[in-house]
MILO-457439 format. One record per residue (C-alpha): x, y, z; residue number from 1; residue in one letter. Coordinates in steps of 0.05 Angstrom, whole numbers, padded with zeros to 5 digits. Each point is the difference from the previous one (the first is absolute). Layout:
X	Y	Z	NUM	A
...
//
This chain:
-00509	-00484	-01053	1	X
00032	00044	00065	2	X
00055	-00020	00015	3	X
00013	-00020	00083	4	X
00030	00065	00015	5	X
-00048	00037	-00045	6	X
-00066	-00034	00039	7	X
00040	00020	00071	8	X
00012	00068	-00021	9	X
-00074	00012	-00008	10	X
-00028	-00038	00051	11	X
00047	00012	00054	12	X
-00040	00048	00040	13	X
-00051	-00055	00008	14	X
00042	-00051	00010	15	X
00024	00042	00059	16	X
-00080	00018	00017	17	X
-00013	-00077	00006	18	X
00059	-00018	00036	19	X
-00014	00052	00051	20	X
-00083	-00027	00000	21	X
00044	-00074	00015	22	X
00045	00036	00054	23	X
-00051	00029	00041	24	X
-00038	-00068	00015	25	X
00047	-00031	00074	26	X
-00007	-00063	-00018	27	X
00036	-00009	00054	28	X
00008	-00083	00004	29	X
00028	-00015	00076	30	X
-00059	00053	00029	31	X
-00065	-00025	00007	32	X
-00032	00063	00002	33	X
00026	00010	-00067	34	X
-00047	-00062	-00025	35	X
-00045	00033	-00038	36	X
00051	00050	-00039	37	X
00033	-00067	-00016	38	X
-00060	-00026	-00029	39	X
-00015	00066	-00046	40	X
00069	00007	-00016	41	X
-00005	-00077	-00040	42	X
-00067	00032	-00033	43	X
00037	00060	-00027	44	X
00062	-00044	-00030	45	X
-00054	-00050	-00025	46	X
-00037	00059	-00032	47	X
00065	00033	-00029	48	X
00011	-00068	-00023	49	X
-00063	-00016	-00049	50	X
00020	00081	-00021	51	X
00050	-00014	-00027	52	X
-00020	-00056	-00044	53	X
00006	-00064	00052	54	X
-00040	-00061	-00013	55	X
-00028	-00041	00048	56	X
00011	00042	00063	57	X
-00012	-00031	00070	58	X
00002	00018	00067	59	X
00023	-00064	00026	60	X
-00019	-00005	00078	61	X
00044	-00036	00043	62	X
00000	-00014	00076	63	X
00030	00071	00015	64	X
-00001	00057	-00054	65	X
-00005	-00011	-00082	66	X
00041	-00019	-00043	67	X
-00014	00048	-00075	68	X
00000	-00045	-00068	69	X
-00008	00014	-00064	70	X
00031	-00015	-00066	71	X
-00001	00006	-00078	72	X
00014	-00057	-00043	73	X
00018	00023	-00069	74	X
00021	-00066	-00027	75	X
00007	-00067	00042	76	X
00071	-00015	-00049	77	X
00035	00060	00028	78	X
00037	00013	00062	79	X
-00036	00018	00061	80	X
00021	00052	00063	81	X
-00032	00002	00064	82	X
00011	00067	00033	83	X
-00001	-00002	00081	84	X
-00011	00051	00038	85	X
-00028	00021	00072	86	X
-00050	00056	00014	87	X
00006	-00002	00074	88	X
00040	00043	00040	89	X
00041	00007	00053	90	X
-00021	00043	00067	91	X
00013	00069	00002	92	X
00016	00005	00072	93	X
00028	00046	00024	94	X
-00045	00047	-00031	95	X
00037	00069	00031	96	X
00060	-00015	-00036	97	X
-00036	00010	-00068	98	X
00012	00064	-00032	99	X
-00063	-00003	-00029	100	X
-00052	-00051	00005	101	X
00013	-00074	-00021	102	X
-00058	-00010	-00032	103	X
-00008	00068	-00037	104	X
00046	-00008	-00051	105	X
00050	00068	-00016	106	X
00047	00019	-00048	107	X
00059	00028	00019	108	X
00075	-00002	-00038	109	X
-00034	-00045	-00054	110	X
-00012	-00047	00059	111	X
-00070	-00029	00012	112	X
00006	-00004	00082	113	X
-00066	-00049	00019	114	X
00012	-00067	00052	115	X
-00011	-00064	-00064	116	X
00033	00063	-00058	117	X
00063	-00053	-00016	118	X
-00016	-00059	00044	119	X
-00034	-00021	-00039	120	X
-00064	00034	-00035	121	X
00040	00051	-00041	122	X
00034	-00056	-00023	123	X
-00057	-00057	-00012	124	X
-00046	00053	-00039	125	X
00056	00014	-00054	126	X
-00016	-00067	-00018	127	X
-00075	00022	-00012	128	X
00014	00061	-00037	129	X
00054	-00044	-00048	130	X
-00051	-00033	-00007	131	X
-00058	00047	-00019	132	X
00055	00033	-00056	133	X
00016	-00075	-00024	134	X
-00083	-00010	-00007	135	X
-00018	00063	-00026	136	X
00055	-00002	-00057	137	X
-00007	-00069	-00016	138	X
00074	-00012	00023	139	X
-00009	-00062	00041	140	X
00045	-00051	-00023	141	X
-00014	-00051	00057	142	X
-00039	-00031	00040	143	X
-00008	00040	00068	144	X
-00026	-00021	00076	145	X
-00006	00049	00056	146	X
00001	-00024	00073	147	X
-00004	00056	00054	148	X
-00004	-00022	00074	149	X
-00020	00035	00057	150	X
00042	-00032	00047	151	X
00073	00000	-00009	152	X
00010	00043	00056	153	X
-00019	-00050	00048	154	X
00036	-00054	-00030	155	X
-00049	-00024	-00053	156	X
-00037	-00041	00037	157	X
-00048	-00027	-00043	158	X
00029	00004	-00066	159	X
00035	-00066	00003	160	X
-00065	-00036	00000	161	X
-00027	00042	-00060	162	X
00053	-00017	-00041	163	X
00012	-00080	00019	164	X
-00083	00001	-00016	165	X
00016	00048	-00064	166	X
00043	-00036	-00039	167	X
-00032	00008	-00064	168	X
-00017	00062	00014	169	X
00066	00024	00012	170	X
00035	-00041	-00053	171	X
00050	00046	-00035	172	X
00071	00003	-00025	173	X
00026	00059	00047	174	X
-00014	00039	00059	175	X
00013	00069	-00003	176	X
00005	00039	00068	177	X
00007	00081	00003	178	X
00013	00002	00081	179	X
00072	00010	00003	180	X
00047	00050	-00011	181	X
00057	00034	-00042	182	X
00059	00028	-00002	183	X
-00018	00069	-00021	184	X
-00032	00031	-00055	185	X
00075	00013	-00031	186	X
00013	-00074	00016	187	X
-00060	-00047	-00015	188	X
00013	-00066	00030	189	X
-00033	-00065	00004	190	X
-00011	-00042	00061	191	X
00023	-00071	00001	192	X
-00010	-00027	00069	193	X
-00041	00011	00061	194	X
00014	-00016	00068	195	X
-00048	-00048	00043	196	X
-00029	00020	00066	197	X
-00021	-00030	00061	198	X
-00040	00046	00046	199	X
-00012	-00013	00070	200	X
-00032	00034	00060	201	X
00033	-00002	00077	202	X
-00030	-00005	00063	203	X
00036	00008	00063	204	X
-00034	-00008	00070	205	X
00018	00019	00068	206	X
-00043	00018	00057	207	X
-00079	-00022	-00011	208	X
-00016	00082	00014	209	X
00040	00063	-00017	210	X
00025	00016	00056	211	X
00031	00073	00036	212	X
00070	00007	-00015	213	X
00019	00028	00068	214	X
-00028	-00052	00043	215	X
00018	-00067	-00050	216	X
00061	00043	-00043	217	X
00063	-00046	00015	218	X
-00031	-00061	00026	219	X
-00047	-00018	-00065	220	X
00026	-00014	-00063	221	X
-00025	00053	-00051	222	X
-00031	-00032	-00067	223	X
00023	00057	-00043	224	X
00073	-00003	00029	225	X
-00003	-00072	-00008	226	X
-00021	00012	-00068	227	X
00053	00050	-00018	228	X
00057	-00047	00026	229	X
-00030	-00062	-00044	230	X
-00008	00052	-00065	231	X
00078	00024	00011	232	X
00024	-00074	00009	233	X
-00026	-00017	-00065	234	X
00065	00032	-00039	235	X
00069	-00004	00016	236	X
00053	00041	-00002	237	X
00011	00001	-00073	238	X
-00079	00010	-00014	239	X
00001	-00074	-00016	240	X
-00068	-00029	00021	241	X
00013	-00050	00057	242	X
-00054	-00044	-00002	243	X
00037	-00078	-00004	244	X
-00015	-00028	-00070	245	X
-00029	00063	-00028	246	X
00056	00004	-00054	247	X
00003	-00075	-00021	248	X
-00039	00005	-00065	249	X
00017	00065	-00033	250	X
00041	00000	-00057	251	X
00059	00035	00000	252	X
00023	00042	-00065	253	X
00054	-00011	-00040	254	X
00054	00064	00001	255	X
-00024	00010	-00074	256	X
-00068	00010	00015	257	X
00011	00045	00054	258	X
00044	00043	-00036	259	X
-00056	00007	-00053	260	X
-00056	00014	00050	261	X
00047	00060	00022	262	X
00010	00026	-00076	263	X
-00060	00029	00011	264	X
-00013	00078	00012	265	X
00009	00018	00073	266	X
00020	00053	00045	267	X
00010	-00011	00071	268	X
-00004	00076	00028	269	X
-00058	00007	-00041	270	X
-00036	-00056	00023	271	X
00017	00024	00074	272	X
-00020	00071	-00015	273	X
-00068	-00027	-00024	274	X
-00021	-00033	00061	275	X
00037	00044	00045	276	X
00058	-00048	00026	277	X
00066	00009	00021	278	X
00034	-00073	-00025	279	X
-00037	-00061	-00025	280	X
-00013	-00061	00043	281	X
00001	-00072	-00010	282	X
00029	-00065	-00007	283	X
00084	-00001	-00012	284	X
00028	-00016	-00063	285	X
-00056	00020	-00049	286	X
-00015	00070	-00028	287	X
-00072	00038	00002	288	X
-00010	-00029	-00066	289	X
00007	-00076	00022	290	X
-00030	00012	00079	291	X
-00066	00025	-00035	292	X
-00013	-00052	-00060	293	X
00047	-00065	00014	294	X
00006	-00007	00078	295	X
-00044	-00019	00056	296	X
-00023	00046	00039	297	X
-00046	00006	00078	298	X
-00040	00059	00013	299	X
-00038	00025	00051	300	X
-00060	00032	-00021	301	X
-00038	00028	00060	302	X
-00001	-00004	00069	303	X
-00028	00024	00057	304	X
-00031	-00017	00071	305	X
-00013	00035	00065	306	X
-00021	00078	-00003	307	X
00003	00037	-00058	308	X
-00044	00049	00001	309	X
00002	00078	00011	310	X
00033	00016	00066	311	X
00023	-00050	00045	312	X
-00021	-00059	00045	313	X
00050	-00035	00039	314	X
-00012	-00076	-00022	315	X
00040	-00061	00001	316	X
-00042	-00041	-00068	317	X
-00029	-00060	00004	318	X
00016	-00009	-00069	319	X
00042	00017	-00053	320	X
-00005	-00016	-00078	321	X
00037	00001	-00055	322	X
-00009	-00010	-00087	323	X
00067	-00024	-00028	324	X
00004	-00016	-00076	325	X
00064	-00044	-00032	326	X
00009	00008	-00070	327	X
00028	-00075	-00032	328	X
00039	-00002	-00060	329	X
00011	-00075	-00035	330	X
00001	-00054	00016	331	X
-00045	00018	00063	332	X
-00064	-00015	00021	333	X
-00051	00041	00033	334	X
-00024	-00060	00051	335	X
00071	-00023	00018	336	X
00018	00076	00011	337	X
-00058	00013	00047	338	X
00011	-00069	00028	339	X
00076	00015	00024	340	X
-00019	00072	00024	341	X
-00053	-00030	00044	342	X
00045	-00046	00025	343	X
00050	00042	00021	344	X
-00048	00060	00025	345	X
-00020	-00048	00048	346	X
00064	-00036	00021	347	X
00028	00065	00020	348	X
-00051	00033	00041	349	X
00011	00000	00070	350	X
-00042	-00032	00054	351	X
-00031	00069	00025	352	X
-00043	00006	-00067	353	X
-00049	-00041	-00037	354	X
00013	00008	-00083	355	X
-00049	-00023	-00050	356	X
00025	00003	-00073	357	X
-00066	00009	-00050	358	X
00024	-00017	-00075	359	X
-00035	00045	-00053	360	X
00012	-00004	-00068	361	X
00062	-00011	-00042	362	X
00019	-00015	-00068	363	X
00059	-00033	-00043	364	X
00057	00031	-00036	365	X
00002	00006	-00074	366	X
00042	00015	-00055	367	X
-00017	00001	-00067	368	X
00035	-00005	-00065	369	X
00033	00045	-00035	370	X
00004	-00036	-00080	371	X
-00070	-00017	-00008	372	X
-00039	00036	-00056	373	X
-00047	00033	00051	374	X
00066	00033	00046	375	X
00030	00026	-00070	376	X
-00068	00025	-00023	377	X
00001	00045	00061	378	X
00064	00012	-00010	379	X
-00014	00022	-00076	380	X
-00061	00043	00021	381	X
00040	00037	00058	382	X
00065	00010	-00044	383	X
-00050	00036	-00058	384	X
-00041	00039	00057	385	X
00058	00023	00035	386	X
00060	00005	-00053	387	X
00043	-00047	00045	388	X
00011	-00073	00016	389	X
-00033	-00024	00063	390	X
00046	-00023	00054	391	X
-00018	-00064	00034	392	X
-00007	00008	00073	393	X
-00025	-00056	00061	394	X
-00064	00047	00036	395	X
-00002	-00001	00073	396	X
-00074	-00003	00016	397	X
-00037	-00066	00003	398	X
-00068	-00011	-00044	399	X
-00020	-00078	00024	400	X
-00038	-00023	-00051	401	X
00053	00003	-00056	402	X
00027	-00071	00020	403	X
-00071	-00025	00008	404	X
-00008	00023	-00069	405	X
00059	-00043	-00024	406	X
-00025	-00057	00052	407	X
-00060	-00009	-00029	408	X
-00017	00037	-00072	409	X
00074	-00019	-00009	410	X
-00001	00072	-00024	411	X
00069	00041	-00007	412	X
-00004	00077	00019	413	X
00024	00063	-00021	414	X
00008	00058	00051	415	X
-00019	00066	-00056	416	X
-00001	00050	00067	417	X
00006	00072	-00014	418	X
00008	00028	00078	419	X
00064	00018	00032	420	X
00020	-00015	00079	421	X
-00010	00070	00015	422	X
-00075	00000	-00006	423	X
-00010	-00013	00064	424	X
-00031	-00065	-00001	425	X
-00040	-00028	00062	426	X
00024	00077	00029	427	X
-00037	00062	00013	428	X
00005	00052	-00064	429	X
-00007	-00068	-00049	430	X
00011	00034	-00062	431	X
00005	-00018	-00080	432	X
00027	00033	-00061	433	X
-00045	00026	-00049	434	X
00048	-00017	-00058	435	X
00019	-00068	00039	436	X
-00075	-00009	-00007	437	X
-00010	00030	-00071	438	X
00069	-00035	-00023	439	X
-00020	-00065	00025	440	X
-00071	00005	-00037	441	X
00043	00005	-00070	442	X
00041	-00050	00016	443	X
-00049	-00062	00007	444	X
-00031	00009	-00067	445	X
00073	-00013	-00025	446	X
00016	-00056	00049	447	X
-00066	-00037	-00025	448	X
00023	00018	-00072	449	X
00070	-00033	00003	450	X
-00014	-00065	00043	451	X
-00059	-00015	-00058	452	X
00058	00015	-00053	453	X
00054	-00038	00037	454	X
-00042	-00058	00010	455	X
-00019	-00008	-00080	456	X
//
């Protein structure tokens, strides 16, 4: 029998080739243009699938895109996994920032630069190719279920309903999720929390035309200043969100736990010299460290109105618009979140302007345990992979269904990611490492191999 590292050694040129054959679909989720690309991108993963030794593979339709299943049941007496993932992707706009293009996957630096590289079908399709070594060596020792969504860049939408109608389907002893992140390839870490989000769209309204800004400047209100002085109120001076009630529920750390959190590996001027700042920003009284995994946070995440195209046309907007995300930690909720912000939005707007507030999509906090048998099974396969203890970390991304999983499979999970912050997620130049991605492919054959042991 190969060994893992053995069977990635010589196949790793074609588990780049087929990763790169996966990159090139945009299966682009939010874009319906993309519709199609979506749809043949859940054919290839099905097909890769039954490849590498999957039984009973489906593409399950829903009432938006498909949602990937298959499995292989060794024996009903051991453990089970069910390994989520999302195929979709998120949109590459703006596409002149690229260095090269998104969806023509390139090497460069040992990085694999394609929009969906880390975020998340780099990561997802380890999973497959574990799997294929596991099959193809007889070196399963559980029970295995894959789930891949197309989706989870717009929030999921549909996969609640597959899994409350799923059940038995889905039944399992663990979720295992490779979307998130590490510390580094010198400092492997594991995730134990995820921030919520509630994600909402703005609408502010002014004149029922756009209007010329000489002859109405001064004696209309402008929608897009109007918006600007709404978006600034929303922090105080300290960076402290100021929406009333906003902090009620979260749940403060105790001085030990912070002090932990900030044990790990960090350096502030190199973290500003990555993304080309002069000094950090944020809330007062926390660190980077805590502001990005165990605080609340409100971003905006585009906005525009008026003229914005080449040249210029002297317009007062009848509109302006604005997408602002706020990341929850516990004890929030998503509804109560978007409830208060809508609240408030509209409280303070002035007379002059008409707001509408449009909920999208949001999503609880988690955080997930660090003594089960599957978190030190990670924990085991990482340490053997990489020489070195993980260290535990809270992520600062959201992924929503993770407390639906626990809602209703009443299904822990473990968050086995392999990418790093830097890869650009969501960001033009989206890139992944091709040892993160060979590393991570080694590693789940040994996760699988220690939560069966563990769990004898």
């Amino acid at each position: 029998m190969q060994t893992i590292q053995e069977y990635v050694e010589a196949n790793k040129q074609r588990f780049l080739d087929e990763l790169f054959d996966l990159l090139r679909l945009p299966s682009v989720s939010a874009d319906p243009k993309f519709k199609g690309d979506v749809e043949k991108t859940a054919a290839f993963v099905a097909e890769k699938l039954k490849e590498a030794g999957a039984d009973n593979v489906e593409i399950c339709q829903t009432a938006g895109y498909p949602i990937v299943y298959g499995e292989k049941i060794i024996d009903p007496a051991l453990p089970t996994v069910l390994t989520y993932g999302h195929y979709d992707v998120q949109p590459a706009d703006p596409y002149e920032l690229w260095d090269t293009p998104p969806f023509e996957p390139t090497i460069r630096d040992g990085k694999i630069y394609a929009r969906g590289s880390a975020d998340d079908k780099g990561q997802f399709y380890m999973h497959v190719k574990a799997f294929e070594y596991m099959m193809k060596n007889n070196a399963l020792p559980c029970n295995i279920k894959f789930m891949i969504e197309g989706e989870e860049e717009v929030g999921s939408i549909n996969l609640g309903n597959f899994v409350k109608e799923n059940k038995e389907k889905l039944k399992a002893d663990v979720i295992v999720i490779s979307d998130t992140s590490m510390i580094s390839l010198e400092t492997p870490s594991l995730e134990t929390g995820l921030r919520g989000l509630s994600y909402v769209e703005v609408e502010v309204t002014g004149p029922n035309r756009d209007l010329h800004s000489g002859v109405y400047g001064g004696a209309v209100a402008n929608p897009a200043t109007i918006l600007a002085k709404l978006i600034a109120s929303l922090h105080d001076e300290h960076n402290h969100i100021a929406i009333p009630g906003f902090y009620d529920d979260v749940v403060e750390l105790t001085q030990e736990e912070r002090d932990e959190l900030n044990k790990a590996p960090f350096e502030i001027e190199a973290y500003q010299e990555d993304l080309g700042i002069q000094e950090v920003w944020g809330e007062e009284g926390y660190s980077t460290i805590e502001r990005t995994g165990t605080r609340p946070t409100l971003e905006v995440n585009g906005i525009w109105g008026g003229y914005i195209g080449e040249g210029a046309k002297t317009v007062l907007p009848s509109k302006a618009y604005a997408k602002i995300s706020m990341r929850l930690v516990p004890n929030q909720n998503s509804q109560r979140i978007t409830d208060l912000f809508k609240k408030h939005f509209e409280a303070i707007a002035p007379d002059c302007v008409k707001v509408e507030v449009k909920p999208h999509h949001g999503g609880e906090p988690v955080v997930t345990p660090t003594d089960s048998i599957a978190y030190k099974a990670a924990e085991k396969a990482l340490t053997e992979t990489f020489g070195i203890k993980p260290i535990p970390t809270r992520g600062g991304g959201s992924i929503p269904i993770v407390a639906l999983f626990e809602e209703v499979l009443g299904l822990k999970t473990v968050l086995l990611g392999f990418g790093l912050n830097s890869d650009n997620l969501h960001s033009p130049n989206e890139k992944y490492g091709v040892e993160n991605y060979l590393k991570g492919i080694s590693t789940i054959p040994l996760f699988h191999k220690y939560y069966a042991e563990l769990n004898k």
